[in-house]
C-alpha positions in Angstrom: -0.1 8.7 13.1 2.1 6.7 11.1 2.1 7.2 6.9 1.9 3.9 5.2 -0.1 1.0 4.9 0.6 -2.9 4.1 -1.0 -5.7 3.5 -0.1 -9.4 2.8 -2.7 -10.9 0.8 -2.6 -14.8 1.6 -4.6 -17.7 -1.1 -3.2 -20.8 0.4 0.5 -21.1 0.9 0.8 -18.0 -1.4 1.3 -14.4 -1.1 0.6 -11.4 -3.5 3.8 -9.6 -3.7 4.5 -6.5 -5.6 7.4 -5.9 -6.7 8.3 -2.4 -6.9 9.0 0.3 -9.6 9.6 3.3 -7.2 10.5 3.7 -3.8 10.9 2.9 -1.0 12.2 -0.6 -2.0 12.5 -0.7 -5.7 13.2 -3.4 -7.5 12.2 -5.7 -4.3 9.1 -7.8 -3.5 6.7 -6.4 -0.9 3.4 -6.2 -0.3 0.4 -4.5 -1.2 0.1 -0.8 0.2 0.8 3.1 0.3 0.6 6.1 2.2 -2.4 7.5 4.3 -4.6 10.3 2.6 -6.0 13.0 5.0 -9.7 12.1 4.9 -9.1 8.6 5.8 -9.2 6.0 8.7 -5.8 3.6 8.7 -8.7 0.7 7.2 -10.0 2.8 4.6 -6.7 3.8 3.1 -5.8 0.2 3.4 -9.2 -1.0 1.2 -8.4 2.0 -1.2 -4.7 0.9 -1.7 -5.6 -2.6 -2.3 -8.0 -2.1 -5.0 -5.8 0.9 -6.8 -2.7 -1.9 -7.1 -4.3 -5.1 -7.5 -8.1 -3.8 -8.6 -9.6 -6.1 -6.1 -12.4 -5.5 -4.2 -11.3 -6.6 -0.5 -12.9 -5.6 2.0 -12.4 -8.4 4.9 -8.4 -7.5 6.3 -7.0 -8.4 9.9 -5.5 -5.8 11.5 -2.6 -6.7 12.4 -0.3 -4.4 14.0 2.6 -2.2 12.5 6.1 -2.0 11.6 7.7 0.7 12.7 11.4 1.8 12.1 14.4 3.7 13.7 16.8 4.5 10.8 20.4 5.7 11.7 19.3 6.4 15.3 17.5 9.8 14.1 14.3 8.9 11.7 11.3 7.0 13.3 8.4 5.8 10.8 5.4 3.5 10.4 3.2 1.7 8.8 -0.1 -0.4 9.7 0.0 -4.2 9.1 -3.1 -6.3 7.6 -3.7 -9.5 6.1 -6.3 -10.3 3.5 -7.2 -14.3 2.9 -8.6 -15.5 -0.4 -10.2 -19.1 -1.2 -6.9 -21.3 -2.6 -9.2 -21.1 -6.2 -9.3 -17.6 -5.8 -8.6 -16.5 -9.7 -6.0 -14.2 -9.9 -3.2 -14.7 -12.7 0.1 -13.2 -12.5 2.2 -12.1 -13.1 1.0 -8.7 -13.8 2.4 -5.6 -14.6 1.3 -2.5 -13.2 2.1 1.2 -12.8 3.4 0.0 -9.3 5.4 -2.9 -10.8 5.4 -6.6 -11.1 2.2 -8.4 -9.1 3.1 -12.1 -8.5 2.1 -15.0 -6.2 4.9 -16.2 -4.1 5.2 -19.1 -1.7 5.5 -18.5 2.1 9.0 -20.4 1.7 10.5 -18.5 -1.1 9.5 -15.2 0.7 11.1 -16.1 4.3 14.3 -17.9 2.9 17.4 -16.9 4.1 19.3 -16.6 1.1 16.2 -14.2 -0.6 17.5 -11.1 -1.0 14.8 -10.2 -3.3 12.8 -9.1 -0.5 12.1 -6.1 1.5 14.3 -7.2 4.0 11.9 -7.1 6.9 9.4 -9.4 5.9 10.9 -12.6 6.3 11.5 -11.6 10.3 7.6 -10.3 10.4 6.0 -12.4 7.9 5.6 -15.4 10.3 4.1 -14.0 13.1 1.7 -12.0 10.9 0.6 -15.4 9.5 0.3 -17.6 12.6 -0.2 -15.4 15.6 -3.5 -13.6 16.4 -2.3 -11.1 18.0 -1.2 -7.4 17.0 2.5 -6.6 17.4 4.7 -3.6 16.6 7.9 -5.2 15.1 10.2 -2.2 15.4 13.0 -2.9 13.0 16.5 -0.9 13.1 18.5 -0.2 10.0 21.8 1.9 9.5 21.5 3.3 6.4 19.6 1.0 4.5 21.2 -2.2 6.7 18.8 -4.3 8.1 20.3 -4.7 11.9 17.8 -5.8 14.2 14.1 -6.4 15.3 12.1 -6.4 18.4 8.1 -7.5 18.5 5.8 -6.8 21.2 2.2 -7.3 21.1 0.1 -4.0 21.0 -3.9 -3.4 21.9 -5.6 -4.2 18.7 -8.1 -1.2 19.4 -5.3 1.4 17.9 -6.9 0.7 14.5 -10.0 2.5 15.7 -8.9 4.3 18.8 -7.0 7.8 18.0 -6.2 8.5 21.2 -4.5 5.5 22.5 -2.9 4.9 18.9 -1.3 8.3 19.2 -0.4 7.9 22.8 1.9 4.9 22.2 3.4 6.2 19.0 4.3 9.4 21.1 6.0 7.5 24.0 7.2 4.6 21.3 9.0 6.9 18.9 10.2 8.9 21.9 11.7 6.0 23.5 13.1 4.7 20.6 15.1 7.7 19.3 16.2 8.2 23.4 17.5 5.2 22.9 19.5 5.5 19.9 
């Protein structure tokens, strides 16, 4: 089971970004999420997160996928992808400050542009696909230190949000093969 949680919460050609106080990426825009509690299912934790940073009560999220991450060819981590839609006159002013950090609405465009380095710096590379393809995908992301170096997406069975046993069973063999790799 992987720790964390994110979610990209679209109205329009917008997303609600956080940008962060603490770590892991301080000071850069990401969005919305947090770790897994004990007691609860990958969509759960996702609902709860998204209400304790923004206060909004969303309840309708695609599932879609996870980012997972070798770091210095030793340490393999996770987190579960969603994305949220809200009606373009959705009401939500920002910016807002928060125990988290900054909320604020960005544009697609200003969040994938090349010279952003604002960002956490695997968004721009995922950020697409999570927008425009339907499918899930594990976009496993490599970093020396805290370099982005590369990324690799394959599409995944969308049942691992609800299935334990096959989630587990290709995190074991993916995280295994990754680090064998290394």
């Amino acid at each position: 089971m992987l720790k964390y949680n994110i979610c990209f919460i679209k109205r329009g050609e917008e997303i609600l970004l956080l940008n962060r106080e603490k770590s892991s990426w301080m000071g850069c825009w990401n969005g919305i999420g947090g770790k897994l509690e004990a007691h609860e299912t990958i969509r759960e934790s996702m609902i709860r997160e998204i209400q304790e940073e923004t206060r909004m009560d969303i309840e309708d999220l695609q599932f879609k996928g996870m980012i997972t991450w070798t770091v210095d060819e030793v340490n393999y981590g996770g987190m579960y992808i969603y994305l949220a839609e809200v009606p373009v006159d959705f009401e939500y002013p920002t910016p807002i400050r928060t125990d988290e950090g900054i909320l604020d609405w960005k544009t697609v465009p200003w969040i994938v542009h090349p010279e952003n380095h604002g960002i956490a710096t695997n968004i721009p590379h995922t950020l697409p696909m999570i927008l425009e393809d339907p499918k899930c995908y594990d976009h496993h992301c490599i970093y020396e230190g805290s370099q982005f170096k590369q990324m690799t997406s394959h599409v995944i069975d969308a049942r691992m949000e609800y299935d334990g046993a096959l989630l587990q069973a290709y995190l074991k063999q993916h995280a295994h093969k990754q680090l064998s790799m290394a």
